[in-house]
Structures are given as C-alpha cells and as structure tokens.
C-alpha positions, 0 to 999 in steps of 0.5 A: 190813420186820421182820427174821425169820430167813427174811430173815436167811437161815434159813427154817425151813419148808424146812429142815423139808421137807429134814429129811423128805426126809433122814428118808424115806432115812435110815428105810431103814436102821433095819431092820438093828438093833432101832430104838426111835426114829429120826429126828425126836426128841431122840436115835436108840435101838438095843436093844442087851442085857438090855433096854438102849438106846443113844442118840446124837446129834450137834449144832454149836454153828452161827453163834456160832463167828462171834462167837468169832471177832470177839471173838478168845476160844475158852475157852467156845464147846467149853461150847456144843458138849458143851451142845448135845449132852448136853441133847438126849440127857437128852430121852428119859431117856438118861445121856450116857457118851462124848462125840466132837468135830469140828473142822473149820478152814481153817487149823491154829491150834493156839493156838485149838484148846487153847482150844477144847479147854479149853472142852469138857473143862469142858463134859465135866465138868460133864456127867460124860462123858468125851471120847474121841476127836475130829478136827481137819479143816484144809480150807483150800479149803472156807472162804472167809475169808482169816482164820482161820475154824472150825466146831465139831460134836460126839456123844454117846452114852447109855444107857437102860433100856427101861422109863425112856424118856421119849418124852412119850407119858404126857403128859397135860392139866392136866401142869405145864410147868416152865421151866428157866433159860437163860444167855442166847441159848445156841447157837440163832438167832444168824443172826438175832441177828447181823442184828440186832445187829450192822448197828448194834453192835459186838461190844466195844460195851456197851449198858446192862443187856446189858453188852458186846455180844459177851459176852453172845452169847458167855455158854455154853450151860447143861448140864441134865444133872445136874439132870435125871438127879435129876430122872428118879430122884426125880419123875414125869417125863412130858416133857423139851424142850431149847429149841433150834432152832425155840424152843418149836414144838419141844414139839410133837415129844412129842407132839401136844397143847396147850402154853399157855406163860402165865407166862413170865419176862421175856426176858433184856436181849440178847433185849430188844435183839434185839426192838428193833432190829425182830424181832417178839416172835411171832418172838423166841418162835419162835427163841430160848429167851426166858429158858427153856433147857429144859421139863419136863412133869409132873403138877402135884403134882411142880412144887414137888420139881422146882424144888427140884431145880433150886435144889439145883443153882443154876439158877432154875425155875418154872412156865410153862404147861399142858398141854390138849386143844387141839392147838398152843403158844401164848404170850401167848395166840398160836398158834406152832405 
C-alpha cells in the first residue's frame, strides 16, 4: 500500500470539516469589531483607525521539533516558528511589526530553550519584527515522553492600509504565477516525511545528494518577508501563497479559479527520497512545497521585475504556471484540487 498522509496519521479532509466547524463558532465574535477577513485566509484583519488594519496569526512549527529532538540540535527550529508566522501574514499585504512565542515542554531545560531562543531571535531578525513577549509552559503530565519533549508555537501581528490588501480578488486569467525557492521541506508534512523515512534511515544516515538525513529536515524555513514587502512597493501584485499546509490545494483559498502549475522545478533530493520510499507524486504535490515555498501571482508583464527582486535578495524564482478560467490546481496536467 502506498503511504499517504492519511495512513501516516494526517487526514487532511477531516481536518478541513473540523476547521469549518471551529469557523462557524468562531464567526459569532466577529461583529464585536469591524472584521475585514475572518476565518479561512492568510491572516485575521480588524479595522482599527484612519483607514488601518490589524493582521494577526498564529502557527507552530508541528511534528519537526521531533527531529530536533533526535538530532539533539535546537539552534534553527525558532527560525521555523518566526517563519511560519511572518510568511503567512505578508499574504495579504500586511508588514509584520511584533511578534509572540509559546513554548510549551515537559520538563525545564534551560539549555535547550536559549537555543531555541537563538533560533527566533534570528528568525526575528530577518523578518525585521521584534520579539515582545512569549511563555515557557512546563506540563510535565501532558507529554507522554519520559525524555525531554517540547512543542513550539508563535504570533505575529501586522499592519495594512486598507487600500494595499491583497486578498486575490484582482487575480485574473492569463496572470503569471511565480515560484519562490524553498530550502527544503520547511515546516509542513513531516508526519509523512518521518513515516517515510525514518521506518528505513536514521536520522545521522547520509544518503547521496540529501547529505545527512536528519539536516536536511532540520534546514529552516525560508522567511520571504523582505522580498515580498519590495515586491508590494514596487509591482502589481495580485496574489501572495505561503506553500504550507496542504501544498498548493491551498491557492485555491485567493480565489476560486484555474492555477496550472506546469513548470515547476525539480523537487529538491529529500523530497526525491521521499517519493521513493512509496509516497506517490500525486501526493508529494498535495503535502510538500516541491521546491517551491511561496507564489506570487501577477500580470505576466511584472514576471521579469518580480525575479529580479528575488535575485537582489539571493533567493532563486521563475515562473511556474498560469492562471485560467478552469476552476482547480493541476500540476503536471492532474487535478489536485
């Protein structure tokens, strides 16, 4: 049998249906302030004044502080948890300007948190928002590890002026999509990734053009956000993706309209190993960013400024696909969503 992330542990569908449910209630509470976007997109917007809003979300970096653990490193994996944060809330236009963290553990270690610590405050830096607050929660009785385990979560706020949202709504057939470089795996799918690998290899295994196993699922998440703020000053921007959870079935949520993704780079070699060790390349495409950590859709005459943008700032672009009337995501002419 092939190995999906449903029979990894993940089913995707029912997490979606529990999502709707959490939205319906939460939805209630949004007519206690002016809510401009709710629940289902990027990032949460509440008019706050003279035309300004305030964008927040909040993300973990999931099942890699698994691997962290294995490898006994902790310096990167607060990268990942700034990462997945700020690239969600540049989305929809929004310039990160305070960050929060959460760690929760079952036992203090306070050699592992400073180095979780460094982690974020790199990650911090290169997205140019300060760090201003956080909580250390020691539960010794919610984890069931004897040995030391942790999960890592975090929150961004933002700022937007009204009348530079990018919500998708001007995305339009013929658009360019570009993709932006991913460094690996970044922070999604390492359920599957770990069934995968980790039933054959060790972590400290080095496997030809992967290098040692457990680095390159450790590699942290690239952080888009100077590029993409550039990008918002100095192009036509139509639509912004982070390629996170639920891989590129998640473009959808801009808008309901055709993305073909028919150019798209080879797969970095981890993902290779992946797919060979039998996860089906339908599947690869609908859990991991594929080499591809982040979309921007555009007209197509902005394509050449985009990636030069993206040189400027040592990250590697081109064009992957289109935009059409046919409603859906296809990759390699099949339908993912």
């Amino acid at each position: 049998m092939a190995l999906t992330y449903k029979n990894a542990g993940v089913d995707v569908q029912k997490i979606k249906k529990s999502q709707s449910a959490i939205g319906r209630i939460i939805a209630s509470t949004h007519r206690m302030q002016k809510v401009k976007s709710g629940f289902g997109h990027y990032a949460g917007l509440v008019e706050i004044h003279g035309g300004k809003l305030l964008a927040t979300h909040t993300d973990g970096v999931g099942t890699k502080v698994m691997i962290a653990n294995l490898m006994r490193k902790y310096d990167t994996i607060g990268i990942d948890c700034v990462a997945m944060n700020v690239n969600d809330i540049i989305c929809i236009g929004a310039k990160p300007v305070s960050f929060v963290d959460y760690i929760a553990a079952n036992k203090n270690n306070e050699s592992v948190f400073v180095e979780i610590a460094k982690g974020l405050a790199s990650g911090a830096r290169k997205s140019d928002v300060p760090i201003v607050g956080g909580e250390t929660a020691i539960m010794p009785d919610l984890f069931e590890e004897k040995k030391f385990a942790f999960d890592l979560a975090g929150m961004v706020a933002g700022l937007v002026d009204r009348n530079r949202l990018v919500l998708g709504n001007k995305i339009a057939g013929g658009d360019a999509v570009i993709g932006i470089a991913s460094t690996g795996i970044h922070s999604n799918g390492y359920t599957l990734a770990r069934k995968a690998l980790l039933r054959k290899y060790s972590v400290f295994d080095r496997v030809k053009g992967v290098g040692r196993i457990g680095d390159a699922l450790l590699t942290p998440t690239e952080i888009y956000v100077r590029p993409v703020l550039e990008m918002l000053s100095k192009c036509q921007i139509h639509g912004l993706a982070n390629i996170t959870g639920g891989s590129f079935t998640k473009l959808l949520r801009l808008k309901k309209t055709g993305f073909v993704l028919d150019q798209m780079p080879e797969p970095p070699k981890i993902m290779q190993l992946i797919e060979s060790q039998g996860v089906k390349e339908e599947e690869m495409y609908k859990t991991f960013n594929m080499g591809v950590g982040f979309c921007v859709i555009t007209h197509k005459s902005q394509t050449d400024r985009i990636i030069s943008i993206c040189k400027k700032h040592g990250l590697k672009s081109q064009q992957i696909g289109h935009i059409t009337s046919k409603t859906g995501v296809y990759v390699k002419s099949r339908k993912l969503a």
